[in-house]
DOTI-450543 format. One line per 5 residues: number of its first residue (from 1); their letters; for each residue x, y, z of N, C-alpha, C. Coordinates in pm, 1 decimal, decimal comma. Atoms other than C-alpha are relative to their C-alpha. Example, Ala and Ser with C-alpha at 12.3 -4.5 7.8 and 13.67 -1.06 7.14 Angstrom:
2
1> as> 89,0/-119,0/0,0/1230,0/-450,0/780,0/90,0/120,0/0,0 | -82,0/-119,0/-6,0/1367,0/-106,0/714,0/-77,0/109,0/73,0
# end
This chain:
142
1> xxxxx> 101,7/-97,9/-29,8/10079,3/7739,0/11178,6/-128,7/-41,6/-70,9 | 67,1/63,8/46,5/9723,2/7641,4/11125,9/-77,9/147,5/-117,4 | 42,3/-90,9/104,3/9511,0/7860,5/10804,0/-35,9/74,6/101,7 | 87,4/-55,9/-115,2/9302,0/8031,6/11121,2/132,6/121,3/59,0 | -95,4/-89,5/-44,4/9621,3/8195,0/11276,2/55,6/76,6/-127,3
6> xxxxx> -88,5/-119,7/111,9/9776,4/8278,1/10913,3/-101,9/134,2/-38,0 | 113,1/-50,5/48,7/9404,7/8447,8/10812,3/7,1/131,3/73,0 | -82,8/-139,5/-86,3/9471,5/8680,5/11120,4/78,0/60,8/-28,4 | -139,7/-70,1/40,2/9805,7/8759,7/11058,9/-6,8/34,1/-84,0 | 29,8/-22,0/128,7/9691,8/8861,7/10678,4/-43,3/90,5/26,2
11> xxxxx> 47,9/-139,0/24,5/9461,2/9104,4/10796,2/85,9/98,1/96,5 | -64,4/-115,6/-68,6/9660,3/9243,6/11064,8/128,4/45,1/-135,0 | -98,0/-56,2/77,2/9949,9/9261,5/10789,9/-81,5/114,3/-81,5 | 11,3/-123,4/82,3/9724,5/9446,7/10538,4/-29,7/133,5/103,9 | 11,7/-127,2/-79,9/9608,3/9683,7/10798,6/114,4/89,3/45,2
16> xxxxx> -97,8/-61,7/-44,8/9952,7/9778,7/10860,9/56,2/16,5/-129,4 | -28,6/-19,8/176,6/9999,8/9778,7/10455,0/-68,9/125,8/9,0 | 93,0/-82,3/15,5/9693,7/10024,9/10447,9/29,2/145,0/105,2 | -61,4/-121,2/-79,8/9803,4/10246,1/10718,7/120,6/47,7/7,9 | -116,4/-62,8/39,8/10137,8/10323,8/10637,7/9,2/37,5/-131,0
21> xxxxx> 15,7/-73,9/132,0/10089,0/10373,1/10232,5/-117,8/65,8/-10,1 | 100,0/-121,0/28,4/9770,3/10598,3/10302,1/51,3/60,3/64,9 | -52,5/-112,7/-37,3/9956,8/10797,8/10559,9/98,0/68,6/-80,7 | -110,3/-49,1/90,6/10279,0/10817,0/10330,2/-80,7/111,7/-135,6 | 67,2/-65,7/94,3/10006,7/10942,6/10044,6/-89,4/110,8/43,2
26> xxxxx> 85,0/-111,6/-43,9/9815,6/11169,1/10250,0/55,1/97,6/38,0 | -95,3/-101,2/-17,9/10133,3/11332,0/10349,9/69,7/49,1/-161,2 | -20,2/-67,9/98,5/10217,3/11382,6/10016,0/-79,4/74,5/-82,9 | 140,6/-104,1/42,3/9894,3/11508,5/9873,9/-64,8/96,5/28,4 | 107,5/-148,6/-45,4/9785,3/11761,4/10088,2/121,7/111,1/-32,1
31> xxxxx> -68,6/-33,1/69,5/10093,5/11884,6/10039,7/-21,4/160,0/-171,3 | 8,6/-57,5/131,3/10041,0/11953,4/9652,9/-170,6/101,9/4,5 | 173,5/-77,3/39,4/9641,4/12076,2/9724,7/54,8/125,0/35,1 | -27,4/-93,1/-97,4/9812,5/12327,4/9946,5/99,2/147,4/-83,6 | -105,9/-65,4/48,7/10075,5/12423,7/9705,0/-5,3/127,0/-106,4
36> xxxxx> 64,4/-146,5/47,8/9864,6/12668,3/9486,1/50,1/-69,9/-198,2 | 20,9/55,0/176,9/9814,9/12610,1/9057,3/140,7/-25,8/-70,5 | -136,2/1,0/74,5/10190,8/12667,1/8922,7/14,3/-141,3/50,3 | -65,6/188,3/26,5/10289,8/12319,4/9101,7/-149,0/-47,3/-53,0 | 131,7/76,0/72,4/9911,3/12189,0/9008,2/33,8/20,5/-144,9
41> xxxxx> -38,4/-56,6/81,5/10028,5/12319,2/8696,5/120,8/-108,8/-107,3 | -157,3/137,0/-9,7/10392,9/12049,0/8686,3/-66,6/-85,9/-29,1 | 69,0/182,4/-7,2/10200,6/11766,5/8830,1/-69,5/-17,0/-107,6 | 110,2/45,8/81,1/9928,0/11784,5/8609,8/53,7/13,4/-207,7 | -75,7/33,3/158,5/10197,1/11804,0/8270,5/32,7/-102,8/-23,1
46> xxxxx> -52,0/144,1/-5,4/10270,7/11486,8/8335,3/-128,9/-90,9/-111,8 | 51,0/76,8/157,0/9985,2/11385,5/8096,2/-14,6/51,7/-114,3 | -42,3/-35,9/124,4/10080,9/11521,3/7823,2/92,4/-132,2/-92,5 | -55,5/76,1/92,3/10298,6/11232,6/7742,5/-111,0/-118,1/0,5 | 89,3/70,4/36,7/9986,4/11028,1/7737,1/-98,0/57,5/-126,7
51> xxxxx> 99,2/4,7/116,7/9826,2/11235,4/7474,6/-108,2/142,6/38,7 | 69,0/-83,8/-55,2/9651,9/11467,2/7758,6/30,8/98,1/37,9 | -78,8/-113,2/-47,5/9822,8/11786,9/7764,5/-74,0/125,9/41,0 | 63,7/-109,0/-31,3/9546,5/12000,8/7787,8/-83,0/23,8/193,3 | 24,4/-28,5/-163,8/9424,3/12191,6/8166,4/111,1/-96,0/72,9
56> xxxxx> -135,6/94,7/-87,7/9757,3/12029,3/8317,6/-87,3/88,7/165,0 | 50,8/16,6/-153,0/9636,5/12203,9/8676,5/-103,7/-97,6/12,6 | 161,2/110,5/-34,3/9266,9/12010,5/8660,4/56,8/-134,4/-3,1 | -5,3/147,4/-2,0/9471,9/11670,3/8611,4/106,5/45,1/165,7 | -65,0/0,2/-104,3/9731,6/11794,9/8859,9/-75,8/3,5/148,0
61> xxxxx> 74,3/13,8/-142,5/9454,6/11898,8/9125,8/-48,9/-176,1/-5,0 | 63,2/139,3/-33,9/9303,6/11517,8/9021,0/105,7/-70,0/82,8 | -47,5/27,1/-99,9/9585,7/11401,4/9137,7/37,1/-17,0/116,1 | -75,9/-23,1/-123,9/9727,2/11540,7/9450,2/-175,0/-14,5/61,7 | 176,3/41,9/29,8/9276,3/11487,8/9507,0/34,8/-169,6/81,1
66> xxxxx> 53,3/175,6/11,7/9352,9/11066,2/9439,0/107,3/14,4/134,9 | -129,4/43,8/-130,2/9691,0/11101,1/9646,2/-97,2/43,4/165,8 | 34,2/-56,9/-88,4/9496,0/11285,3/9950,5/-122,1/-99,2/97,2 | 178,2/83,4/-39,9/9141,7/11124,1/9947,4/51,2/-157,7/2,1 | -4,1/184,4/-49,8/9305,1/10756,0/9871,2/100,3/-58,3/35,4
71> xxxxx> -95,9/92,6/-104,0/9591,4/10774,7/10115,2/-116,8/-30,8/118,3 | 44,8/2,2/-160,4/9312,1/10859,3/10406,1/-116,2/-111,3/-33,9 | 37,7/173,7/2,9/9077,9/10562,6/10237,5/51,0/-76,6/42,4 | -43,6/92,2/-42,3/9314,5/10348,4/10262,0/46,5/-18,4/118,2 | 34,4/35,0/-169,6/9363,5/10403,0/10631,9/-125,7/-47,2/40,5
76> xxxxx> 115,5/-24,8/-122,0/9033,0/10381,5/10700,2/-97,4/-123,7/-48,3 | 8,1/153,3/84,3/8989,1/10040,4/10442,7/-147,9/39,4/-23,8 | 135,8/-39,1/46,0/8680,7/10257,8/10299,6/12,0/-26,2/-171,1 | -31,2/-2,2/227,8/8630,9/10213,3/9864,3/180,3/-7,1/45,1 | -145,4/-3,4/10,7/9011,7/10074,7/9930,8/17,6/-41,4/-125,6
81> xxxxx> 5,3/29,7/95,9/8960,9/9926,6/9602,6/57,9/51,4/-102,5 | -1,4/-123,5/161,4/8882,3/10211,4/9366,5/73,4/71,5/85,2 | -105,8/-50,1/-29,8/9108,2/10373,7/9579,6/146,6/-21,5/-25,3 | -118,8/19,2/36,1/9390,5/10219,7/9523,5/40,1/-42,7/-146,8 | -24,1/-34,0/105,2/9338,8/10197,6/9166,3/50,5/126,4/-40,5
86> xxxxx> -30,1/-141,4/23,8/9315,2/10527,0/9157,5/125,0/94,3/-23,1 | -107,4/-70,4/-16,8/9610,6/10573,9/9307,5/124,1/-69,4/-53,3 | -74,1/32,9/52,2/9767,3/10320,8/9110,3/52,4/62,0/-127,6 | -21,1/-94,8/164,1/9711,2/10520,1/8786,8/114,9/104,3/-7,2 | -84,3/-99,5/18,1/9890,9/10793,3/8952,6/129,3/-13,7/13,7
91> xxxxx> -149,6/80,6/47,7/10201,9/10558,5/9005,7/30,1/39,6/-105,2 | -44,1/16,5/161,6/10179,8/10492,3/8642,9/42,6/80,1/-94,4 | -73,0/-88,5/50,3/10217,3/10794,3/8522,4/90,8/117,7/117,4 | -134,0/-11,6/-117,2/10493,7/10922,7/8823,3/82,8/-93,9/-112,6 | -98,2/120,3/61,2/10656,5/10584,5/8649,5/21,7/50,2/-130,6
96> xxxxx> -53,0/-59,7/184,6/10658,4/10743,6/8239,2/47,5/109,3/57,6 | -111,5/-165,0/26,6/10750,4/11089,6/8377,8/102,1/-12,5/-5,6 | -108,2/0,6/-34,8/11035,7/10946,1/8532,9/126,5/-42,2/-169,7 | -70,5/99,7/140,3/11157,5/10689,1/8223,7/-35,5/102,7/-107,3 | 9,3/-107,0/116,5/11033,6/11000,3/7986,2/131,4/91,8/12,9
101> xxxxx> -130,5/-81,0/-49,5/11250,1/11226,9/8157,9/169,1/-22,2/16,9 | -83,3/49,4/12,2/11525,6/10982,4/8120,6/43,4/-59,7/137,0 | -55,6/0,1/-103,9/11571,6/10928,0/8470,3/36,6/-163,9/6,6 | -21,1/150,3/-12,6/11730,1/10570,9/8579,8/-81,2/-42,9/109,2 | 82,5/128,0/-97,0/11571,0/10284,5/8757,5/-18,0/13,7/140,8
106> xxxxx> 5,5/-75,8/-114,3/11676,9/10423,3/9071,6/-52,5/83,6/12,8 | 95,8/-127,2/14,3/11452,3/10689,6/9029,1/-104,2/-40,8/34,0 | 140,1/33,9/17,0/11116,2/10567,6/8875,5/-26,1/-132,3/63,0 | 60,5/134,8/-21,3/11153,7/10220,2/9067,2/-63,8/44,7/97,3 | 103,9/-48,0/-152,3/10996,6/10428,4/9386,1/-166,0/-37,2/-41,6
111> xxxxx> 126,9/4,6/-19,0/10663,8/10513,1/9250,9/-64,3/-146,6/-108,8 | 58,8/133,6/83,0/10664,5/10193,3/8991,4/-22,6/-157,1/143,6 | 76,6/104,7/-119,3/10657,6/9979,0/9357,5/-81,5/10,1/52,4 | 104,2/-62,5/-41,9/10431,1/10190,5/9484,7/-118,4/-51,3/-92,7 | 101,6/67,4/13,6/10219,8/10094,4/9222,1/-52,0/-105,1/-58,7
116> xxxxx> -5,3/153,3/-36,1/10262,5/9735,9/9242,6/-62,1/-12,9/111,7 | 57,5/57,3/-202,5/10161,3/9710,3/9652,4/-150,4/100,8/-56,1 | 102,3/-91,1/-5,7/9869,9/9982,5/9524,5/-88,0/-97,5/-96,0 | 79,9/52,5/47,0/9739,3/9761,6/9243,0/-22,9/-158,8/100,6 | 15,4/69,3/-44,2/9829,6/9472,3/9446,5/-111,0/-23,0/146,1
121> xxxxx> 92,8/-23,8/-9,3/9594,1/9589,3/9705,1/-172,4/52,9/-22,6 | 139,7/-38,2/52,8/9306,8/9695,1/9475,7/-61,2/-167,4/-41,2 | 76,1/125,9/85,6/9310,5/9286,9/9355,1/-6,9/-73,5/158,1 | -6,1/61,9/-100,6/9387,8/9161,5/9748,5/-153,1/81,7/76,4 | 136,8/-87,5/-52,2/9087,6/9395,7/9925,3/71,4/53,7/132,4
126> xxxxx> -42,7/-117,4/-102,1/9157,0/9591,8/10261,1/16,6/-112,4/147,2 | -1,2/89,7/-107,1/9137,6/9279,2/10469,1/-144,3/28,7/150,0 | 95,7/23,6/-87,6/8889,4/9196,0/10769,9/-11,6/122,5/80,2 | -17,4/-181,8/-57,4/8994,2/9539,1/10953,0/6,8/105,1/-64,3 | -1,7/-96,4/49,4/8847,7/9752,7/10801,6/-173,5/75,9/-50,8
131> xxxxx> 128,8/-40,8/21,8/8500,3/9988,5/10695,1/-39,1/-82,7/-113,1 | 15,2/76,4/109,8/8517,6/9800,8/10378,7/-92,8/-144,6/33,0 | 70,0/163,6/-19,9/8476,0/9440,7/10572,3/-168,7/58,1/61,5 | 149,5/-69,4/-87,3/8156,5/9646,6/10805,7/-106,3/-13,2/-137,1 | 118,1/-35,9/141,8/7993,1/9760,0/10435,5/-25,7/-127,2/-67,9
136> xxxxx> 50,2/158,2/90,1/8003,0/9391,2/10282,4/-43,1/-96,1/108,5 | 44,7/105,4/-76,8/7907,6/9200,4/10588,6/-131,2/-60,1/16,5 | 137,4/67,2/-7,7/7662,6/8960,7/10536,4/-43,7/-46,5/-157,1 | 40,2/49,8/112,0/7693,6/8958,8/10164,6/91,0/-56,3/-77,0 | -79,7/113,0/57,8/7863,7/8719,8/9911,8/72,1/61,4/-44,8
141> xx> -184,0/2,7/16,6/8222,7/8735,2/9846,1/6,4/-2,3/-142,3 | -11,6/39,0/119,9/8155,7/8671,5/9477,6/-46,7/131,2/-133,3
# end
């Protein structure tokens, strides 16, 4: 296969990366916006074992927020970047609640892959299909 055909096949792959883990996250986030302060309330205890225990809803709305706003970015390969940082962070801590909470590997390995393919798309970019490639076109790659 020559680089020209793989280059294609790269962006069609991320585009089908980007549209199935922003739908999966947009279905889970609206979700929690929807769900009213007591769960904003849960989610957002989760930093406490970082140190940040205070307003647990205001981190919980940030969350179910990053999950919402940067599953439907990343469909739409807009700020997929800082989006998927974003939403890598919220892996990261998904990943200590779990291993805090004692849970096994089978547990926390969900959202710790999740945010592997999430950071791994914040360092890969959103590929050629996408608003992202439209907003940089024309300027240097560097």
């Amino acid at each position: 296969m020559n680089i020209s055909a793989y280059n294609r096949k790269s962006d069609i792959g991320l585009l089908i990366l980007r549209l199935g883990i922003g739908t999966t996250f947009l279905l889970h986030g609206v979700p929690k916006l929807m769900a009213g302060p007591q769960v904003l309330d849960q989610i957002g205890g989760v930093m406490a074992i970082v140190g940040l225990g205070y307003m647990p809803a205001a981190w919980g709305l940030a969350a179910a927020i990053t999950e919402s706003l940067g599953g439907a970015l990343l469909i739409f390969g807009w700020f997929t970047a800082q989006a998927a940082m974003a939403m890598t962070t919220v892996m990261a801590m998904a990943t200590l609640y779990h291993i805090e909470k004692g849970d096994g590997f089978s547990v926390y390995s969900h959202p710790l892959e999740l945010g592997i393919v999430l950071l791994s798309l914040t360092l890969i970019g959103p590929g050629r299909i996408s608003l992202d490639a439209l907003r940089f076109r024309g300027r240097s790659q560097n």
